[in-house]
Backbone as a printed PyTorch tensor [residue, N CA C, xyz], in Angstrom:
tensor([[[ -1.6870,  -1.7890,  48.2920],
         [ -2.2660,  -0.8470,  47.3860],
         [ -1.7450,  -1.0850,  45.9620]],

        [[ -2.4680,  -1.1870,  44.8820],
         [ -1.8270,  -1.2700,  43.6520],
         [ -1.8990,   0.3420,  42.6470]],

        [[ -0.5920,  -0.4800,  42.0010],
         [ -0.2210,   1.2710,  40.9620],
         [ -1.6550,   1.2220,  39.9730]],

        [[ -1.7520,   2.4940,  39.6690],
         [ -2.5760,   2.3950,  38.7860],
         [ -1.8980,   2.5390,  37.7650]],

        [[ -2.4440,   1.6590,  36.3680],
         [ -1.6890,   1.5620,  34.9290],
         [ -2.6520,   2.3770,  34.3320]],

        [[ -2.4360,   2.7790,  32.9670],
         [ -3.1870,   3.5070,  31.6390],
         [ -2.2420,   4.5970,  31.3730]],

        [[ -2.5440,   5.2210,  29.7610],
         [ -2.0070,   6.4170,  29.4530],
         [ -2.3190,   7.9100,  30.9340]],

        [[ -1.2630,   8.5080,  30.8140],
         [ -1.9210,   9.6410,  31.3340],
         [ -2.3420,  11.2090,  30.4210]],

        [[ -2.5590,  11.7900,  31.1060],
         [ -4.1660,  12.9630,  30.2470],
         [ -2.4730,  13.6760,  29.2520]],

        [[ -1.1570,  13.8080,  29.2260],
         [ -0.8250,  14.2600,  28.2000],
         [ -0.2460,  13.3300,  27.3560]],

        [[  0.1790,  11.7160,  27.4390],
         [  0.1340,  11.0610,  26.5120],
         [ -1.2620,  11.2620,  25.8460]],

        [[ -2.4510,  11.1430,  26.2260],
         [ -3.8460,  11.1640,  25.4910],
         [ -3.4610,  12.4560,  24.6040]],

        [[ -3.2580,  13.4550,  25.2590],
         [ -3.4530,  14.4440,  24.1830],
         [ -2.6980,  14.0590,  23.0680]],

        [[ -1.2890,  13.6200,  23.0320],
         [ -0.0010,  13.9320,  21.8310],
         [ -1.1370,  12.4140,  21.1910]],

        [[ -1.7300,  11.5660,  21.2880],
         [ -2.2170,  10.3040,  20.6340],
         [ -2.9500,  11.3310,  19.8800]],

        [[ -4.1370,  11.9670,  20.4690],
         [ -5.1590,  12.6180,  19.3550],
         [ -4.7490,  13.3970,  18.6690]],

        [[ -3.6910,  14.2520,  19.0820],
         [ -3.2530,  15.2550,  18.3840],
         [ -2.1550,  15.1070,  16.6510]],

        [[ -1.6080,  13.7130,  16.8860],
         [ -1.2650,  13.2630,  16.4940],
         [ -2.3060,  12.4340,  15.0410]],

        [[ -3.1550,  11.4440,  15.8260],
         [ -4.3350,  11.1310,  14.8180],
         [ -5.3920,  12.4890,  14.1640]],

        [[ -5.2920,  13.4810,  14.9370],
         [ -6.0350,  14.6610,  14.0720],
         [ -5.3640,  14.9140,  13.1260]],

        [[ -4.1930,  15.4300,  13.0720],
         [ -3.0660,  15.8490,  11.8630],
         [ -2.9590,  14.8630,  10.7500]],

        [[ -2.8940,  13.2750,  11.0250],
         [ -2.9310,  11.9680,  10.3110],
         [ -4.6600,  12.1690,   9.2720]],

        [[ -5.2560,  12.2170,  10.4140],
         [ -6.9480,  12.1960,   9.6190],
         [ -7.0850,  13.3960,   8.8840]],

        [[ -6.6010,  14.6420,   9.0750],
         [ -6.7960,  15.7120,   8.2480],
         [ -6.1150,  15.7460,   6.5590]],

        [[ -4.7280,  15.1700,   6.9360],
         [ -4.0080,  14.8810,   5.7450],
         [ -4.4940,  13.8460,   4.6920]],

        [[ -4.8970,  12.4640,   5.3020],
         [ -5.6480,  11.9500,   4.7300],
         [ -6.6000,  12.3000,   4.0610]],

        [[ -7.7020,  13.1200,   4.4510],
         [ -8.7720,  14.0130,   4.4260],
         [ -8.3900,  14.6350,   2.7120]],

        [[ -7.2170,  15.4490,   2.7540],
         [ -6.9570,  16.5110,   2.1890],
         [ -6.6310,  15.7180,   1.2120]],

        [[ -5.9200,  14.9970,   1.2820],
         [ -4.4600,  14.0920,  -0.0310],
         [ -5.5210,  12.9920,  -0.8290]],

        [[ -6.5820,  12.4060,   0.0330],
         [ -7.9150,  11.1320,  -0.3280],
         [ -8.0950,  11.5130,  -1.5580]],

        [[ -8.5500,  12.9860,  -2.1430],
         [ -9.2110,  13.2130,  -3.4560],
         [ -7.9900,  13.5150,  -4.3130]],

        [[ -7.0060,  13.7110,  -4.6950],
         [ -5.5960,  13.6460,  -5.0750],
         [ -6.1140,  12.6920,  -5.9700]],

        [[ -5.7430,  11.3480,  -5.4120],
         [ -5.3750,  10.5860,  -5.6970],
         [ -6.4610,   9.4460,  -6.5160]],

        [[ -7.9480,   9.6150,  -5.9600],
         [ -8.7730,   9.2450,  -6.5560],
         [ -9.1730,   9.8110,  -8.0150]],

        [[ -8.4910,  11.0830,  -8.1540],
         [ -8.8660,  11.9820,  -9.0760],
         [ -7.7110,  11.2410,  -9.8660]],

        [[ -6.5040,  11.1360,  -9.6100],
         [ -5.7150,  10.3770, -10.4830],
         [ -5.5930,   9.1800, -10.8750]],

        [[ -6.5770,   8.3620, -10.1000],
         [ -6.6440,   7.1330, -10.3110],
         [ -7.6920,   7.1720, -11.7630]],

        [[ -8.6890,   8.0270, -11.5840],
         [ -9.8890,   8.0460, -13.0500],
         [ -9.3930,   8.8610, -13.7820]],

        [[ -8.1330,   9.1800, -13.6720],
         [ -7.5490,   9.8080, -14.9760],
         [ -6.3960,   8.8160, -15.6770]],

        [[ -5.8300,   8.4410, -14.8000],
         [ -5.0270,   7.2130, -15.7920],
         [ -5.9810,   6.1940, -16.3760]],

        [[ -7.0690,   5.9340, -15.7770],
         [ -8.0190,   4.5660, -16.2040],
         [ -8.4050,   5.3250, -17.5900]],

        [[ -8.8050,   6.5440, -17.7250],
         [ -9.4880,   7.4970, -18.9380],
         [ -8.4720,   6.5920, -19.9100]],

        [[ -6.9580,   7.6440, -19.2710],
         [ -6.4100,   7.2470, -20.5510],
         [ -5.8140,   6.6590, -21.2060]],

        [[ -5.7790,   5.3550, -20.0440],
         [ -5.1280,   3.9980, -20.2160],
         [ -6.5490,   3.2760, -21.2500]],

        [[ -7.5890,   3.5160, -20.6320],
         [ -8.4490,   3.2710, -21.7630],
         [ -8.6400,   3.8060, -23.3210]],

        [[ -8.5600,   4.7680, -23.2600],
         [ -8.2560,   5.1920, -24.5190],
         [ -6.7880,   4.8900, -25.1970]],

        [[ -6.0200,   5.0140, -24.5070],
         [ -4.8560,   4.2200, -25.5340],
         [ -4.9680,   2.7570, -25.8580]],

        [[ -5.6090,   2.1360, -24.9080],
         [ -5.9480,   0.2690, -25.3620],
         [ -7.2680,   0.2220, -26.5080]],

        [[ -7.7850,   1.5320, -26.6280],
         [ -8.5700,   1.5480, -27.5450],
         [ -8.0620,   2.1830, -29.0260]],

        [[ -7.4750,   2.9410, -28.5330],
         [ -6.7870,   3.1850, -30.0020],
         [ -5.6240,   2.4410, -30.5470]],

        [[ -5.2810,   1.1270, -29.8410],
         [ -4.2980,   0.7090, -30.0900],
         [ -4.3740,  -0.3190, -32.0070]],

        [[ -3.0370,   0.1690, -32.4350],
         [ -3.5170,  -0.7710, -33.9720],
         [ -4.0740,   0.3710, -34.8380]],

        [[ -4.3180,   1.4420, -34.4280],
         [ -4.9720,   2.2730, -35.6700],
         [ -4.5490,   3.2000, -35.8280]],

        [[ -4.3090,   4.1820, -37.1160],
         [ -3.7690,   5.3370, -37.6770],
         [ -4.4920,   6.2060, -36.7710]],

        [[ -4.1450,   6.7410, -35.6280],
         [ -4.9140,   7.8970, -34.9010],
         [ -3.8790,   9.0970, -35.0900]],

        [[ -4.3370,  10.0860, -35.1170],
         [ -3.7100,  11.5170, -35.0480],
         [ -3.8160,  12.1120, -33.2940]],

        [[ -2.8720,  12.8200, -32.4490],
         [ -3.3230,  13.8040, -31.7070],
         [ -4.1910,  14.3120, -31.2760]],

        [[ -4.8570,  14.8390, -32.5530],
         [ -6.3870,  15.7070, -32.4430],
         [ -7.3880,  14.5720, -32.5130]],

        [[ -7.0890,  13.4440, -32.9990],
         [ -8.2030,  12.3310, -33.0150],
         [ -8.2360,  12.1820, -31.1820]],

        [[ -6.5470,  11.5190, -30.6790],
         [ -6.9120,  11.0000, -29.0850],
         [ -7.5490,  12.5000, -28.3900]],

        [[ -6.7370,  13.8120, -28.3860],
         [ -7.2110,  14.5690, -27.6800],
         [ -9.2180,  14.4350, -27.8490]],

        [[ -9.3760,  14.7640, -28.8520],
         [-10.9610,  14.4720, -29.0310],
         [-11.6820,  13.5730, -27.8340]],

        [[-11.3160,  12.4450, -28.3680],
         [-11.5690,  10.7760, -27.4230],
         [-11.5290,  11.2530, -25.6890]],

        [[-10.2950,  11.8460, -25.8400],
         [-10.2560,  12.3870, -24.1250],
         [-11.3390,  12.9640, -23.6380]],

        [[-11.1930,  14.6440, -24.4740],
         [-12.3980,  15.4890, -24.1440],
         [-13.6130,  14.6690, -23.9480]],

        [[-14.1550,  13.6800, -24.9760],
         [-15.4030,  13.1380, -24.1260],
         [-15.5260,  12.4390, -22.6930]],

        [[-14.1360,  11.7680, -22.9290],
         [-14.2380,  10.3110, -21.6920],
         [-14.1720,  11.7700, -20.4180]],

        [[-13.1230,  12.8570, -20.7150],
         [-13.3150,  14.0250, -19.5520],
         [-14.5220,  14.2370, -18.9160]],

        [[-15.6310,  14.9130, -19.8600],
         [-16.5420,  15.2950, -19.4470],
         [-17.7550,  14.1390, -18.4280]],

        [[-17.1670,  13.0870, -19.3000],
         [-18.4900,  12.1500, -18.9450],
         [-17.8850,  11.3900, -17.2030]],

        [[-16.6260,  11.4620, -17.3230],
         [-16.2020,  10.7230, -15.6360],
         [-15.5750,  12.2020, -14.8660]],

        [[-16.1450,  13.7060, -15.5760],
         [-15.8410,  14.1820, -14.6280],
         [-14.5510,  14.6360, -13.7910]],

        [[-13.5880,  14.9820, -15.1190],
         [-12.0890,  14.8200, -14.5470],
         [-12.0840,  16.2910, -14.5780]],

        [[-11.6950,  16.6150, -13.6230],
         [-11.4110,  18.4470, -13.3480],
         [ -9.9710,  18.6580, -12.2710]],

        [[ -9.4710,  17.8090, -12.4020],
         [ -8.0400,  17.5930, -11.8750],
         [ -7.1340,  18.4290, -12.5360]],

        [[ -7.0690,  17.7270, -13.9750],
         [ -5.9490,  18.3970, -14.8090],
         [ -6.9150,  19.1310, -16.0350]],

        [[ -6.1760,  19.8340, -16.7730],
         [ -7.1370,  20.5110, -17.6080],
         [ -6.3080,  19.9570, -19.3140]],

        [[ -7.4470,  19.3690, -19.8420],
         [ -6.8660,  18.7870, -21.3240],
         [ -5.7060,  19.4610, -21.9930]],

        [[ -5.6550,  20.6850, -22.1720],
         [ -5.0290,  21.5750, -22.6130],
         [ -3.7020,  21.5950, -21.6620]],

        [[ -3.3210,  20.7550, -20.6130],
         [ -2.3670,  20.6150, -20.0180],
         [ -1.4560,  19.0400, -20.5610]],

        [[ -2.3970,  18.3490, -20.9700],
         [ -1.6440,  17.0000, -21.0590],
         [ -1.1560,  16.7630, -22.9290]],

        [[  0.1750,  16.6100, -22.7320],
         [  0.6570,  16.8700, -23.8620],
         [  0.6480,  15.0380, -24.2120]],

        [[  0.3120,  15.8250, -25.7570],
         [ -0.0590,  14.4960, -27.1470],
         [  1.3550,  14.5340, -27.8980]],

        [[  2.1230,  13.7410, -28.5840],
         [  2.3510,  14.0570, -29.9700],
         [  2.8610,  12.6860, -30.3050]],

        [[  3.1660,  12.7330, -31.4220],
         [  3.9550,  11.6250, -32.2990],
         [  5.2530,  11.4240, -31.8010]],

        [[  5.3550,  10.0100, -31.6580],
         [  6.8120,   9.0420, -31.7470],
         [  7.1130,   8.3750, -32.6560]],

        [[  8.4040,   7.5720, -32.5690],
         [  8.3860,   6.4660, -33.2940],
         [  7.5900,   5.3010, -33.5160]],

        [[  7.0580,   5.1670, -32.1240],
         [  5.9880,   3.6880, -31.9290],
         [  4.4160,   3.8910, -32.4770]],

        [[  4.2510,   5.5760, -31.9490],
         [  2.6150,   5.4820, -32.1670],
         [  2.7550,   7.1740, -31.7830]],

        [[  1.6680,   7.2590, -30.7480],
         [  1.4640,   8.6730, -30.1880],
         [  1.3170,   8.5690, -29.0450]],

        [[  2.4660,   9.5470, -28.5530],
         [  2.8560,   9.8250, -26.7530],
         [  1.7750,  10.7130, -25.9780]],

        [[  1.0420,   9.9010, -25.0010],
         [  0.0550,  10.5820, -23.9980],
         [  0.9620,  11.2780, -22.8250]],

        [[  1.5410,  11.9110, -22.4390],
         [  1.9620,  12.9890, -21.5380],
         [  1.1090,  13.6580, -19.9190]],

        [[  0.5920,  12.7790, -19.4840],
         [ -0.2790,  13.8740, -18.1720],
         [  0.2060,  14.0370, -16.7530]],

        [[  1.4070,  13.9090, -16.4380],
         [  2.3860,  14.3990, -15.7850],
         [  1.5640,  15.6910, -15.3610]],

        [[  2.2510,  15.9630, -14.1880],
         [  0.9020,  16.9480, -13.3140],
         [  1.0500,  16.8190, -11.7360]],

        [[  1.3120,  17.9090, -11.0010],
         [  1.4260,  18.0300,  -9.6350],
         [  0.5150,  18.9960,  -9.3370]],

        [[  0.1380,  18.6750,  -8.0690],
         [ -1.2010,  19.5720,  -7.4240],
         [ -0.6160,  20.4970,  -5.7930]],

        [[ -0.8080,  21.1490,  -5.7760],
         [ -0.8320,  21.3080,  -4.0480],
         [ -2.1160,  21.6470,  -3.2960]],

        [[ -1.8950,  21.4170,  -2.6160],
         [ -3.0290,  21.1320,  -1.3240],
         [ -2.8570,  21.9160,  -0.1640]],

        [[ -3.3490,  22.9160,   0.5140],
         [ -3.3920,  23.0550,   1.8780],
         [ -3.7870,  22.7070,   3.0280]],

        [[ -2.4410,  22.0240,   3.5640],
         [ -3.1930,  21.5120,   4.5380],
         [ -3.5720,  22.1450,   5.8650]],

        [[ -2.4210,  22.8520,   6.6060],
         [ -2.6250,  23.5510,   7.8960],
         [ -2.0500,  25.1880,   7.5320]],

        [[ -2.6110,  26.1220,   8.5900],
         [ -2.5900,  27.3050,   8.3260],
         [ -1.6840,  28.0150,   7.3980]],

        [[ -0.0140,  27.6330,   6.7640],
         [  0.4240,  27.9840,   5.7230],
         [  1.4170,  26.9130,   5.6550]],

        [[  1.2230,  25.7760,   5.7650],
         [  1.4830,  24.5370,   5.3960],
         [  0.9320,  24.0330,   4.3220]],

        [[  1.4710,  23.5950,   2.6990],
         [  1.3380,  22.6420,   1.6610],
         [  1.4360,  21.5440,   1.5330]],

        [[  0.5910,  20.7550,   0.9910],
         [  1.1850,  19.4090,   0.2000],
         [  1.5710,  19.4940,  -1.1810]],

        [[  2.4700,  19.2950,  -1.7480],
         [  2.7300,  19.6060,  -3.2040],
         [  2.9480,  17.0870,  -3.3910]],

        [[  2.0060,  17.0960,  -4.2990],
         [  1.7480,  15.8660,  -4.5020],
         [  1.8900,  15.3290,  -6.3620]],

        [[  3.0770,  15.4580,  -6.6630],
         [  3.6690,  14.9360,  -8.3730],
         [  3.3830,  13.4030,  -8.7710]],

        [[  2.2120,  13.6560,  -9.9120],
         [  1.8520,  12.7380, -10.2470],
         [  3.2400,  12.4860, -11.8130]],

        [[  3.6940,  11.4630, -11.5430],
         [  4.9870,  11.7110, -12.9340],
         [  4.6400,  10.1280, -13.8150]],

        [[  4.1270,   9.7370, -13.2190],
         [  4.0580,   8.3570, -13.8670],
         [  3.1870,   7.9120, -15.1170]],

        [[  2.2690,   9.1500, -15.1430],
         [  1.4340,   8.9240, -16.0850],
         [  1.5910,   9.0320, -17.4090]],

        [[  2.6770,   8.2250, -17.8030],
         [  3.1430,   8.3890, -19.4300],
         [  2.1490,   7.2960, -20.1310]],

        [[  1.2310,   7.6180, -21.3280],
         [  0.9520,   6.3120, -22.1590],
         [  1.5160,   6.3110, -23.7470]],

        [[  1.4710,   5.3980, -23.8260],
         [  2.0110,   4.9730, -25.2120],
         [  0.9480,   3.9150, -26.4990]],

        [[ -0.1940,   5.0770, -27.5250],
         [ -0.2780,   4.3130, -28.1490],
         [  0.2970,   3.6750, -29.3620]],

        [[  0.3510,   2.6490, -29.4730],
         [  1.0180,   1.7560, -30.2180],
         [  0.5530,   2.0710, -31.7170]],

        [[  1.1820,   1.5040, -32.8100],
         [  0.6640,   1.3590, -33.8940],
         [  0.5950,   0.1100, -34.5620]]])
């Protein structure tokens, strides 16, 4: 007579139960991050565009507000990402953490910190 091999019915469960929690988080955290990905491109673009020229604050903030509206960034809110003058040029600031819910009073708190730009002069 031979053994029979395969998972049995409560390894199966802890596998799915396991990939449900994995796929939900994913699920939840996916737009995070896409949302931050077209917000650094905004304003990595706009600082390679203003790079070399007498820009003011209120000039980049401006530049933002459009590239905002037109790709749709509702992540962070303009009025959150701090502008000002340095020594080199003018400091882009959009540093920004989100949380997320994921399970019944379970968070994701997800810190975006990296997003410093620097235009040049």
């Amino acid at each position: 007579m031979k053994n029979q091999q395969g998972i049995g019915l409560l390894s199966f469960v802890i596998i799915v139960g396991v990939a449900m929690v994995l796929g939900t988080m994913a699920i939840r955290l996916a737009p995070l991050y896409v949302d931050y990905w077209s917000l650094s491109r905004v304003i990595s673009d706009v600082a390679e565009e203003s790079k070399g020229a007498e820009v003011t604050p209120a000039q980049i903030r401006q530049k933002l507000s459009r590239r905002f509206i037109t790709n749709r960034i509702e992540s962070i809110s303009l009025r959150d990402i701090k502008i000002k003058n340095n020594d080199e040029g003018v400091l882009i600031d959009a540093t920004y953490e989100k949380r997320v819910p994921l399970f019944i009073n379970i968070d994701a708190v997800v810190k975006f910190e990296d997003a410093l730009f620097q235009v040049e002069r």
